[in-house]
BATIZA-80015 format. One record per residue (C-alpha): residue in one letter; x, y, z. Coordinates in steps of 0.25 Angstrom, whole numbers, plus 5000, padded with zeros to 4 digits. Each point is the difference from the previous one (the first is absolute). Example, Ala and Ser with C-alpha at 12.3 -4.5 7.8 and 13.67 -1.06 7.14 Angstrom:
<atoms>
A504949825031/S500650144998/
</atoms>
This chain:
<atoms>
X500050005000/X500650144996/X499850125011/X499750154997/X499550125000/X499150094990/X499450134999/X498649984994/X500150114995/X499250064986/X500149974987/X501450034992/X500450154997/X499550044987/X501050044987/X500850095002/X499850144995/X501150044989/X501150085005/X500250135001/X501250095002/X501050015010/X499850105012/X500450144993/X501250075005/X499150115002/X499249935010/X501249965009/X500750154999/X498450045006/X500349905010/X501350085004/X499350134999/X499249975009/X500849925010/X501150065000/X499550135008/X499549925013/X501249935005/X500550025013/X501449934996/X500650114994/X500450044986/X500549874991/X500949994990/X499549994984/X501049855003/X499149965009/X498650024993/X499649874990/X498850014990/X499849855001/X498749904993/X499849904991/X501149994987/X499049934992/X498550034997/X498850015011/X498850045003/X500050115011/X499250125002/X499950145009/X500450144998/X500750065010/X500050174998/X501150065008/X499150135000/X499049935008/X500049995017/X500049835003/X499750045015/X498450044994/X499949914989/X498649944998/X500149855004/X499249954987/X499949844996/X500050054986/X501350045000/X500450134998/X501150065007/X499849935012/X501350005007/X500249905015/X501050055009/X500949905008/X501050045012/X501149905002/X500950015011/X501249954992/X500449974984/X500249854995/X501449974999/X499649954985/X498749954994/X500549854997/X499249925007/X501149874998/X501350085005/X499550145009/X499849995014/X498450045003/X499350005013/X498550045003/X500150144998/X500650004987/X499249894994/X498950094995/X500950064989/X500149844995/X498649994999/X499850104993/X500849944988/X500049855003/X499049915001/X500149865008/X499549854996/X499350005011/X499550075011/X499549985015/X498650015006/X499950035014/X500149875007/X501449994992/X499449904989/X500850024987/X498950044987/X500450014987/X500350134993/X500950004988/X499849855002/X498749935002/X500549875004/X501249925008/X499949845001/X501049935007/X500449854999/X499949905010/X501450025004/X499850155000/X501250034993/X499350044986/X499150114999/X499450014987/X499550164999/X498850044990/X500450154996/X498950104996/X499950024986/X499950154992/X501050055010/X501050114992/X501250085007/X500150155001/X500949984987/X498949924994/X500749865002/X498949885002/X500149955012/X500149855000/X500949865004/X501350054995/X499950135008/X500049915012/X501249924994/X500950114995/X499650085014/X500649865008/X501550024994/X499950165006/X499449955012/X501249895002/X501050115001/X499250125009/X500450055013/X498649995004/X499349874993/X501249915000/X499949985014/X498450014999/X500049884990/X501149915010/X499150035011/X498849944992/X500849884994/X499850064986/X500949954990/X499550004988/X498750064989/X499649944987/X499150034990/X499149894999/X498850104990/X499950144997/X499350025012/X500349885009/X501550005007/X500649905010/X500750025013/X501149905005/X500350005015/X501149925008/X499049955011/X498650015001/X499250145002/X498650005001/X500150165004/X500750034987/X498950094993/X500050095013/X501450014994/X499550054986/X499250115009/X501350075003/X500950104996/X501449934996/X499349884994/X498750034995/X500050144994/X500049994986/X501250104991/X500350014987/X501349905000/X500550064986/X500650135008/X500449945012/X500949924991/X500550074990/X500150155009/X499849955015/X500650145004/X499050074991/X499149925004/X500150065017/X499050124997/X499349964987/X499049895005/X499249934989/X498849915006/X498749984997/X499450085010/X499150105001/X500850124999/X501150044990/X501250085005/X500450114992/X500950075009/X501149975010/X500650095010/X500649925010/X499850045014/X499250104996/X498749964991/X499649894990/X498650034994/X499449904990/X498750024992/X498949894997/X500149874992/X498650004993/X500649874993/X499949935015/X499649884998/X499049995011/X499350124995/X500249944986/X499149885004/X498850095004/X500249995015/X499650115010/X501450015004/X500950054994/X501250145001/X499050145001/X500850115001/X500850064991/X501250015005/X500649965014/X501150075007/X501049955010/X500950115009/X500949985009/X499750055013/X501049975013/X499250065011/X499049945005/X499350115004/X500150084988/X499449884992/X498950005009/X500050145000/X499950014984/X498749885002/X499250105008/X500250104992/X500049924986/X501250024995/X500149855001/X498849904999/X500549885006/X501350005009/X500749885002/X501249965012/X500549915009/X500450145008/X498450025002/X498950005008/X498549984998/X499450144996/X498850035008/X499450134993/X498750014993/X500249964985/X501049915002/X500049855000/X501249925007/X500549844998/X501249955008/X500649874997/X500949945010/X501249934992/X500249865001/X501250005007/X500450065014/X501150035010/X500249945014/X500949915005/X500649885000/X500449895011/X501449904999/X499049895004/X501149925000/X500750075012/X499749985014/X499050065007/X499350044987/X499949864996/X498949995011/X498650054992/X499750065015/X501150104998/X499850044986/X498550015004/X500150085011/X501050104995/X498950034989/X499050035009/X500950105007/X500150094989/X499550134998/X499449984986/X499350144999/X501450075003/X500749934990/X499050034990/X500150135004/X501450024995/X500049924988/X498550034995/X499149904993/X499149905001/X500049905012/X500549884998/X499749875007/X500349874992/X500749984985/X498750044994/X499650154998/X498650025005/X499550014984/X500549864997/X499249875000/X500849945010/X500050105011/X499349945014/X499450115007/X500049905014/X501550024997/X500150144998/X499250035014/X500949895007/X501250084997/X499750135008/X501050055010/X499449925014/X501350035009/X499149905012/X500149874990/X501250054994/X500750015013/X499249875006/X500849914991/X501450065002/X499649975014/X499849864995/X501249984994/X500950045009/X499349935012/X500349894992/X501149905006/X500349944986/X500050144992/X500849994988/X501250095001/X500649915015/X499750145010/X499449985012/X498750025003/X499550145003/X501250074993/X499550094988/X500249964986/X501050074991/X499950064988/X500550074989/X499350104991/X500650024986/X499850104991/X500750084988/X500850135003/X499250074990/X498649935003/X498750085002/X499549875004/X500949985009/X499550135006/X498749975000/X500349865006/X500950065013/X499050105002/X498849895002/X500849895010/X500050085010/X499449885008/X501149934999/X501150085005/X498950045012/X499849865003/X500949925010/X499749874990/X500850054991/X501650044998/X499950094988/X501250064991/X500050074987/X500950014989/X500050074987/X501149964990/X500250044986/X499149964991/X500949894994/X500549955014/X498649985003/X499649924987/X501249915004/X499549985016/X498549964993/X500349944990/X501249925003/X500750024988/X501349965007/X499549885009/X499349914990/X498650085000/X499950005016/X499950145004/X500650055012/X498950095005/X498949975010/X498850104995/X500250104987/X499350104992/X499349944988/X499350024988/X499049904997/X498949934992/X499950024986/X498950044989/X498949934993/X500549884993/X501450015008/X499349975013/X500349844999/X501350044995/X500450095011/X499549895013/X500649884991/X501450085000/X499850075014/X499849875008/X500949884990/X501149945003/X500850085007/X501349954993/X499350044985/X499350105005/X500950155002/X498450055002/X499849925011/X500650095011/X499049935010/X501249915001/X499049885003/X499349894993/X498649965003/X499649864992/X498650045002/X499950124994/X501049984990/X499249864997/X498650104996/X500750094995/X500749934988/X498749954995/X499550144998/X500450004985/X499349874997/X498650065005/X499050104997/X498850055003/X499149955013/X501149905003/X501150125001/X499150105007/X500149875012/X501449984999/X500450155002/X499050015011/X500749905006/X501450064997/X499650145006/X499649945013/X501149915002/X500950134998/X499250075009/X500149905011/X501649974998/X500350164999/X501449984993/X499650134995/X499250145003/X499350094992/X499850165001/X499850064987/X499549994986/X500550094991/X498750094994/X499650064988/X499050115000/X499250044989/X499150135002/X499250054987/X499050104995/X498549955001/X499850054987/X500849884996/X499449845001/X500749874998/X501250035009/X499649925012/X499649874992/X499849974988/X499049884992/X500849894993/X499549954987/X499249875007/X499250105010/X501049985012/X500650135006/X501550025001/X500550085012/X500750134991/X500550095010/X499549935012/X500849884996/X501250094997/X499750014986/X499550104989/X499549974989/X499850124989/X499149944992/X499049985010/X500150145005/X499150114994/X499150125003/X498949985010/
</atoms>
């Protein structure tokens, strides 16, 4: 029996329209008019400026008049002149999804070019998008992909299994996917049709297409430039999205106009890119970003640097990134081999403090609270309670066969360590006051260099077996990294460098390496079981999520969520994603 997924979704896209001619030059010198008068970055350099598009022929549409004020421009769905305003904290380094380094706040410039095969709905379930099906084999090491058909490029290049092929030999040698694709076991793609391809793993991965729903792996380029002029290529993206970038200004602004060619528009869908043109500008301050929002210089501002705007007018979505910060135990050292140690020393910290310093969402297990998996029983057990926490030091150092050889009654010691340079590490001191109060507990700190204290962690001179007894950490990971992330943080510990635990549980090791073999219902209980066997071991503890917050305009829709092509909703901005094409005037 195969397994996979579909996207029910309607009936093919129709013919495509014959193309038409490129993007004029006058469009994009418009563009520079206009933007270049708003930047609080200073003045640029003509070297700096790049007129960028498709070099072949699409179909792309909107005026923008250099004469006319975007900051009162009518939102209207017919298209004219309709300009939406974006705030970014910081540039991307390059728009190449295969080689530049992206995190959450700088995704929404790729979606505005690049399409992915598939997308996620809000319970994380991949659905298809520039595919509409993923079968897997029995072994689940070969995933045959179905490709939607009348799919062309910015520079009118159809879309089809080739695309895929070629985009593989890019994807091989870049910075970002190279690793994505050894990570996922993806060693190979084959044409098998036009619009059918195959995907050869080196184990079996029943999570691959939540792979094909992420940037380094799943966002669909034009492989012809990235192969012949990868350097070019940095900031003149050609995708299929619904937007086409006519101009480049790196650290300063990239505008794009619409791609009336979509093809999700093309098919007669509702959804589909409605605004002429669409504007990023990079904005550091937070609080001239927000600023610019209330006064609509901007109509959607983006940052992980935010919070939730509360004024009237104004929607907010914050997502709490996957992974986290916290600490780590050496569960191989005594006394915090003992689970009472480790437990207890959780509950005596100060959780609100730390979060103070460090900002962010709460975190309480190696599950944001958006994700699937997260167990909100968990979440409330991992409050700061100093009575129970304190209660089972107690315990432990009553105990006449403790683990570290002291006599009873004499207080257990400890060692915190954290980076010279660390704001964690700052946050983390000043939330354990508990333990230095406490006549349990001999505590010291130590703040080495940051490469003396990857080499106490990690053990990098001692066979993998660190040298510390607790340690600042990040931890977790994203989306279809999660299984990755617990499989490399709590392996082996002599194949493992990520495990800096420094201790091996056959249990959870046992459930956790037959995560990539499952799916669905049968994963949901596996991961359940996971989360609370970490909650009850504590080699780790959590305090903050990374978050990104995204505050728009409510003259503008489809920036919270967003329906996906089989009547499922997909997070958007709630799950830490924005998607252009499904934004538009309200």
């Amino acid at each position: 029996m195969s397994r996979g997924i579909a996207d029910g979704r309607s009936p093919e896209a129709s013919a495509w329209l014959v193309a038409r001619a490129i993007v004029p030059v006058l469009l994009a010198a418009a563009v520079l008019a206009a933007c270049s008068g708003g930047s609080d970055q200073g003045d640029t350099t003509d070297d700096s400026l790049q007129s960028v598009g498709p070099t072949s022929t699409s179909t792309v549409t909107g005026s923008v008049d250099s004469d006319s004020d975007p900051q009162t421009a009518e939102a209207d769905l017919e298209g004219t002149d309709t300009v939406l305003r974006v705030g970014l904290p910081a540039d991307a380094v390059g728009l190449r999804p295969w080689e530049d380094t992206c995190d959450r706040a700088c995704q929404p410039l790729l979606s505005a070019f690049f399409d992915r095969l598939f997308e996620l709905d809000t319970h994380g379930v991949p659905v298809g998008w520039l595919a509409t099906e993923a079968v897997a084999d029995e072994s689940l090491t070969e995933w045959t992909v179905t490709l939607q058909p009348g799919v062309r490029f910015h520079d009118g290049t159809v879309f089809d299994a080739e695309i895929l092929a070629a985009m593989w030999q890019v994807q091989q040698q870049g910075a970002v996917s190279a690793p994505a694709a050894d990570a996922a076991g993806l060693i190979d793609v084959e044409v098998v049709d036009q619009y059918v391809v195959l995907y050869r793993l080196s184990a079996p991965n029943a999570g691959f297409p939540a792979v094909l729903a992420e940037a380094p792996l799943g966002t669909v380029f034009q492989p012809a430039a990235a192969l012949t002029e990868p350097d070019a290529s940095r900031h003149s993206p050609v995708g299929t999205g619904p937007y086409v970038a006519i101009l480049r200004d790196p650290g300063n602004v990239t505008a794009a106009v619409r791609f009336d060619d979509y093809w999700y528009s093309a098919a007669g869908a509702d959804l589909g890119p409605t605004f002429d043109e669409l504007r990023f500008t990079i904005e550091p301050s937070a609080q001239r970003r927000v600023s610019k929002l209330l006064t609509s210089e901007f109509d959607v501002v983006i940052g992980t640097d935010l919070e939730a705007v509360g004024d009237a007018g104004i929607s907010s979505f914050v997502h709490a990134e996957g992974s986290s910060t916290g600490a780590v135990f050496n569960t191989s050292a005594p006394p915090l081999d003992d689970a009472r140690v480790r437990a207890g020393l959780a509950l005596l910290v100060d959780y609100d403090t730390a979060l103070a310093v460090l900002g962010g969402v709460r975190a309480t297990q190696w599950f944001a609270p958006s994700n699937r998996w997260y167990d909100a029983s968990i979440a409330s057990a991992a409050a700061q309670d100093v009575e129970r926490g304190t209660a089972l030091l107690a315990s432990y150092i009553a105990d006449p066969d403790r683990s570290d050889d002291e006599e009873p009654g004499s207080p257990i010691e400890i060692e915190l360590l954290c980076p010279s340079s660390d704001r964690l590490g700052e946050a983390l001191i000043s939330a354990v006051g508990a333990w230095s109060e406490s006549t349990d507990v001999s505590l010291s700190i130590r703040r080495p260099g940051i490469e003396q204290f990857q080499q106490a962690v990690i053990g990098t001179e001692t066979g993998l077996l660190g040298a510390h007894s607790i340690a600042c950490w990040d931890l977790g990971g994203e989306g279809s990294a999660i299984p990755a992330s617990l499989l490399a943080a709590f392996g082996p510990v002599s194949g493992s460098p990520e495990n800096v635990t420094d201790g091996f549980d056959d249990e959870l090791y046992g459930a956790l390496a037959s995560i990539r073999s499952i799916s669905g219902v049968e994963l949901d209980a596996q991961m359940a079981l996971v989360g609370r066997h970490l909650a009850q071991e504590v080699p780790v503890f959590h305090i903050a999520h990374g978050q990104l917050t995204v505050a728009a305009s409510d003259n503008i829709v489809g920036v919270g969520s967003w329906s996906l092509p089989e009547g499922s909703e997909a997070a958007g901005a709630s799950g830490g994603e924005l998607r252009w094409v499904a934004v538009a005037p309200a």
